[in-house]
C-alpha positions in Angstrom: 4.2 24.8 14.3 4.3 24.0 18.3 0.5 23.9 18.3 0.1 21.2 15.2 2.8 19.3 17.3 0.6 19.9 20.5 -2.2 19.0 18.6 -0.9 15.6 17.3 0.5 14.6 20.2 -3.1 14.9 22.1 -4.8 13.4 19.4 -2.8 10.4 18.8 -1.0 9.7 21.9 -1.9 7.9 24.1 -6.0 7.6 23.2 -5.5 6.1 20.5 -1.9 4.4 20.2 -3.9 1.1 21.2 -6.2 1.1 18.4 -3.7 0.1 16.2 -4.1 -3.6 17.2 -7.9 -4.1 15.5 -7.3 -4.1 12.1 -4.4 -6.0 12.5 -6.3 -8.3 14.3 -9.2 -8.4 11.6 -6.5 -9.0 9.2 -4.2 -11.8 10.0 -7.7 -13.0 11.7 -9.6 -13.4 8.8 -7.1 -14.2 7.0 -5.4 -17.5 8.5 -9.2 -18.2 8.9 -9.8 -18.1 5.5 -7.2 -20.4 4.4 -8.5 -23.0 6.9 -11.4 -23.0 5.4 -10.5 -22.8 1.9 -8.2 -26.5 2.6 -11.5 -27.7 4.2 -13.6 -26.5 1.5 -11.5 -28.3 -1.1 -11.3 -31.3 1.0 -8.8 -31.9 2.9 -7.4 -34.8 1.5 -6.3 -32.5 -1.2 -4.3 -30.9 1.3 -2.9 -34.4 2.8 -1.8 -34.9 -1.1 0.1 -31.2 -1.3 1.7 -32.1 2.1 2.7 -35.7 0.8 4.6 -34.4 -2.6 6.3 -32.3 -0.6 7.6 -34.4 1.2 6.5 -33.9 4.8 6.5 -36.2 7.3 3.1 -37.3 8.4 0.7 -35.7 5.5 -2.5 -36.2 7.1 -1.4 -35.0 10.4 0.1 -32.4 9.4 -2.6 -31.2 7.1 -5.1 -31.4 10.1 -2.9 -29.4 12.3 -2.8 -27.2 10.1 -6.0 -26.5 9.3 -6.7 -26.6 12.9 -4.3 -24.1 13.5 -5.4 -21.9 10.7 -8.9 -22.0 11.7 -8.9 -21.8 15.8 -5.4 -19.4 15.5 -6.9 -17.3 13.1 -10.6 -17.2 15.1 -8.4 -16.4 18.8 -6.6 -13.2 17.0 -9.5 -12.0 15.3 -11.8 -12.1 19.2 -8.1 -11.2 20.7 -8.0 -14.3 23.1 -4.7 -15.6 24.0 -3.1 -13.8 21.3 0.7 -15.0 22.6 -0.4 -18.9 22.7 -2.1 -18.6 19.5 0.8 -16.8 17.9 3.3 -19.7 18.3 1.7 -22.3 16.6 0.3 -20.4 13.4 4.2 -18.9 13.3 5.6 -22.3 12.5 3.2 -22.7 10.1 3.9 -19.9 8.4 7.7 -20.9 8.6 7.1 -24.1 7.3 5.1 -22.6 4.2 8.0 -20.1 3.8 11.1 -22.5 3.5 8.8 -25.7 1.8 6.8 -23.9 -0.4 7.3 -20.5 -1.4 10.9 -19.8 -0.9 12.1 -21.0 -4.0 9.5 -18.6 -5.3 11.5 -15.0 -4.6 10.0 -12.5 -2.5 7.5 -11.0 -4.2 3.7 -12.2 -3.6 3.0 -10.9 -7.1 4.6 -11.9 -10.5 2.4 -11.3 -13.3 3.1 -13.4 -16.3 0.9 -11.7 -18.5 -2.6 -10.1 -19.5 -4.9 -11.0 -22.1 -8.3 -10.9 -23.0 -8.9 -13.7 -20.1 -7.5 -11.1 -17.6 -4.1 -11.3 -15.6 -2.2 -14.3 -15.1 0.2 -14.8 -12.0 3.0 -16.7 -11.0 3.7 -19.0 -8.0 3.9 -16.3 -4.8 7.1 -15.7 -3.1 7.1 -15.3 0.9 6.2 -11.6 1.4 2.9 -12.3 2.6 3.7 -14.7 4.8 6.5 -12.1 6.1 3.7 -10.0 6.6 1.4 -12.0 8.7 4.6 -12.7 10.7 5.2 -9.4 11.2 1.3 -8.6 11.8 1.6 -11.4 14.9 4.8 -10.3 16.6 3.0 -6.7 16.5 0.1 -8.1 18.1 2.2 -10.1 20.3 4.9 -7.2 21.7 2.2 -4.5 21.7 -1.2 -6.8 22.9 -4.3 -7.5 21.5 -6.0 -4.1 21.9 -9.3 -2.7 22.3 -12.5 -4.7 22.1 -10.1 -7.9 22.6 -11.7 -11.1 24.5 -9.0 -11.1 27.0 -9.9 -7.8 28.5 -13.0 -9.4 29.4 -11.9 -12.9 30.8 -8.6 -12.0 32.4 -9.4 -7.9 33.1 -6.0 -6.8 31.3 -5.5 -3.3 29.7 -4.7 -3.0 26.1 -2.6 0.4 27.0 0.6 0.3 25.8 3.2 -0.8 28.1 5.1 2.4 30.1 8.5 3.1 29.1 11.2 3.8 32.2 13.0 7.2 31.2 16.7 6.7 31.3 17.2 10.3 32.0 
Protein backbone atom coordinates (compact mmCIF):
# COMPACT_ATOMS: atom_id res chain seq x y z
CA UNK A 1 0.00 0.00 0.00
CA UNK A 2 3.12 2.49 0.88
CA UNK A 3 4.35 2.01 -2.75
CA UNK A 4 0.76 3.07 -4.61
CA UNK A 5 0.98 6.01 -2.06
CA UNK A 6 4.74 6.55 -3.11
CA UNK A 7 3.72 6.15 -6.48
CA UNK A 8 0.83 8.82 -6.49
CA UNK A 9 2.51 11.12 -4.67
CA UNK A 10 5.50 11.14 -7.53
CA UNK A 11 3.16 11.13 -10.15
CA UNK A 12 0.86 13.82 -9.20
CA UNK A 13 2.74 16.08 -6.91
CA UNK A 14 4.27 18.52 -7.73
CA UNK A 15 4.79 17.79 -11.88
CA UNK A 16 1.64 18.01 -12.45
CA UNK A 17 -0.41 19.89 -9.58
CA UNK A 18 -0.07 23.06 -12.04
CA UNK A 19 -1.78 21.54 -14.87
CA UNK A 20 -4.89 21.80 -13.34
CA UNK A 21 -5.21 25.52 -14.45
CA UNK A 22 -5.59 24.68 -18.54
CA UNK A 23 -8.80 23.35 -18.82
CA UNK A 24 -10.09 25.59 -16.47
CA UNK A 25 -8.76 28.08 -18.42
CA UNK A 26 -10.19 26.66 -21.80
CA UNK A 27 -13.37 26.55 -20.01
CA UNK A 28 -14.45 29.72 -18.42
CA UNK A 29 -12.25 31.01 -21.57
CA UNK A 30 -14.28 29.90 -24.22
CA UNK A 31 -17.03 30.16 -22.56
CA UNK A 32 -17.44 33.99 -21.41
CA UNK A 33 -16.10 34.28 -25.04
CA UNK A 34 -18.84 32.67 -26.40
CA UNK A 35 -21.49 34.61 -24.87
CA UNK A 36 -19.84 37.76 -26.16
CA UNK A 37 -20.16 36.75 -29.18
CA UNK A 38 -23.48 35.19 -29.12
CA UNK A 39 -24.97 39.13 -27.78
CA UNK A 40 -22.92 40.47 -30.83
CA UNK A 41 -24.19 37.91 -33.18
CA UNK A 42 -27.72 38.68 -32.25
CA UNK A 43 -27.09 42.26 -32.36
CA UNK A 44 -26.49 44.03 -29.69
CA UNK A 45 -29.27 46.17 -29.53
CA UNK A 46 -31.10 43.07 -28.53
CA UNK A 47 -28.98 43.06 -25.64
CA UNK A 48 -29.46 46.98 -24.87
CA UNK A 49 -33.36 45.96 -24.93
CA UNK A 50 -32.86 42.81 -22.25
CA UNK A 51 -30.75 45.24 -20.16
CA UNK A 52 -33.51 48.08 -20.42
CA UNK A 53 -36.64 45.69 -19.22
CA UNK A 54 -34.63 44.87 -16.56
CA UNK A 55 -34.25 47.71 -15.44
CA UNK A 56 -30.64 48.71 -15.45
CA UNK A 57 -29.27 51.82 -15.47
CA UNK A 58 -27.63 52.81 -18.65
CA UNK A 59 -28.73 49.82 -21.16
CA UNK A 60 -26.52 50.51 -23.88
CA UNK A 61 -23.53 51.03 -21.78
CA UNK A 62 -23.90 48.44 -19.97
CA UNK A 63 -24.67 46.00 -22.73
CA UNK A 64 -21.22 47.16 -24.39
CA UNK A 65 -19.34 46.59 -21.24
CA UNK A 66 -20.47 43.67 -21.12
CA UNK A 67 -19.87 42.22 -24.16
CA UNK A 68 -16.50 43.82 -23.90
CA UNK A 69 -15.84 42.15 -20.89
CA UNK A 70 -17.11 38.88 -22.06
CA UNK A 71 -15.17 38.87 -25.05
CA UNK A 72 -11.54 40.49 -24.08
CA UNK A 73 -12.02 38.66 -20.18
CA UNK A 74 -12.89 35.51 -21.68
CA UNK A 75 -9.88 35.87 -24.62
CA UNK A 76 -7.12 37.05 -21.40
CA UNK A 77 -8.06 33.68 -19.37
CA UNK A 78 -8.19 31.44 -22.20
CA UNK A 79 -4.07 32.83 -23.38
CA UNK A 80 -3.63 33.18 -19.29
CA UNK A 81 -2.72 37.01 -19.45
CA UNK A 82 -3.49 39.03 -16.46
CA UNK A 83 -5.74 36.54 -15.15
CA UNK A 84 -6.25 38.67 -11.64
CA UNK A 85 -7.24 41.97 -13.68
CA UNK A 86 -9.35 40.10 -15.95
CA UNK A 87 -11.05 38.30 -13.12
CA UNK A 88 -12.59 41.32 -11.45
CA UNK A 89 -14.54 42.70 -14.03
CA UNK A 90 -16.12 39.45 -15.61
CA UNK A 91 -16.98 38.57 -11.61
CA UNK A 92 -19.39 41.49 -11.45
CA UNK A 93 -20.82 40.47 -14.32
CA UNK A 94 -21.45 37.35 -13.35
CA UNK A 95 -22.95 38.88 -10.06
CA UNK A 96 -25.01 41.08 -11.68
CA UNK A 97 -26.52 38.17 -14.00
CA UNK A 98 -26.95 36.16 -10.69
CA UNK A 99 -29.03 38.59 -8.53
CA UNK A 100 -30.99 40.37 -11.90
CA UNK A 101 -31.55 37.59 -13.85
CA UNK A 102 -31.29 34.18 -12.76
CA UNK A 103 -31.80 34.26 -9.04
CA UNK A 104 -35.38 34.14 -8.98
CA UNK A 105 -34.76 31.09 -11.14
CA UNK A 106 -33.49 28.52 -8.12
CA UNK A 107 -30.28 26.89 -8.41
CA UNK A 108 -30.39 24.50 -10.76
CA UNK A 109 -29.01 25.32 -14.47
CA UNK A 110 -31.37 22.57 -15.63
CA UNK A 111 -35.19 22.23 -15.25
CA UNK A 112 -36.68 20.18 -17.76
CA UNK A 113 -40.33 20.87 -18.44
CA UNK A 114 -40.93 18.12 -20.60
CA UNK A 115 -40.04 15.76 -23.68
CA UNK A 116 -41.85 15.16 -26.67
CA UNK A 117 -41.50 14.15 -30.08
CA UNK A 118 -39.80 17.83 -30.61
CA UNK A 119 -37.13 16.79 -28.09
CA UNK A 120 -36.62 18.28 -24.42
CA UNK A 121 -37.82 21.46 -23.32
CA UNK A 122 -36.15 23.53 -20.42
CA UNK A 123 -36.92 26.08 -18.07
CA UNK A 124 -35.41 29.53 -17.31
CA UNK A 125 -31.65 28.44 -15.68
CA UNK A 126 -30.99 29.17 -12.10
CA UNK A 127 -27.41 30.47 -10.97
CA UNK A 128 -25.31 27.27 -10.75
CA UNK A 129 -23.44 27.98 -13.72
CA UNK A 130 -22.67 31.19 -13.07
CA UNK A 131 -21.45 29.82 -9.50
CA UNK A 132 -19.36 27.67 -11.44
CA UNK A 133 -17.47 30.08 -13.62
CA UNK A 134 -17.06 32.04 -10.29
CA UNK A 135 -15.63 29.33 -8.77
CA UNK A 136 -13.52 28.42 -12.04
CA UNK A 137 -11.96 32.30 -11.72
CA UNK A 138 -11.08 32.43 -8.01
CA UNK A 139 -9.35 28.94 -8.79
CA UNK A 140 -7.46 30.41 -11.50
CA UNK A 141 -6.99 33.47 -9.53
CA UNK A 142 -5.60 31.87 -5.91
CA UNK A 143 -3.73 29.04 -7.67
CA UNK A 144 -2.40 31.21 -11.24
CA UNK A 145 -2.87 30.79 -14.63
CA UNK A 146 -0.66 27.70 -15.19
CA UNK A 147 1.33 26.13 -17.86
CA UNK A 148 1.43 27.41 -21.38
CA UNK A 149 -0.09 30.78 -19.87
CA UNK A 150 0.86 34.22 -21.70
CA UNK A 151 2.11 35.71 -18.59
CA UNK A 152 5.03 33.28 -18.23
CA UNK A 153 6.15 34.69 -21.29
CA UNK A 154 5.73 38.58 -20.86
CA UNK A 155 6.39 38.89 -17.16
CA UNK A 156 8.76 35.36 -16.66
CA UNK A 157 6.54 34.09 -13.63
CA UNK A 158 6.27 30.36 -12.66
CA UNK A 159 2.94 28.67 -12.67
CA UNK A 160 4.29 26.34 -9.63
CA UNK A 161 2.18 26.37 -6.94
CA UNK A 162 2.92 28.69 -4.29
CA UNK A 163 5.20 26.95 -1.21
CA UNK A 164 3.46 26.36 1.92
CA UNK A 165 5.51 27.36 5.39
CA UNK A 166 5.30 24.13 7.69
CA UNK A 167 4.01 25.16 11.07
CA UNK A 168 5.79 22.33 12.62
Amino acid sequence: MKTLLDFYHRFVFPRFQSWYALPLRLIVGCGFMEHGYAKLARGPDSFVAILHALGMPFPALLAWATILIELLGGLAVLIGLLVPLASLPMAVVLLVAIVTVHLPNGFSSIKLLSVDTGGAHFGPPGYETDLLYLAGLMALVLGGAGPLAVDRLVFGTRSRPRETVSMS
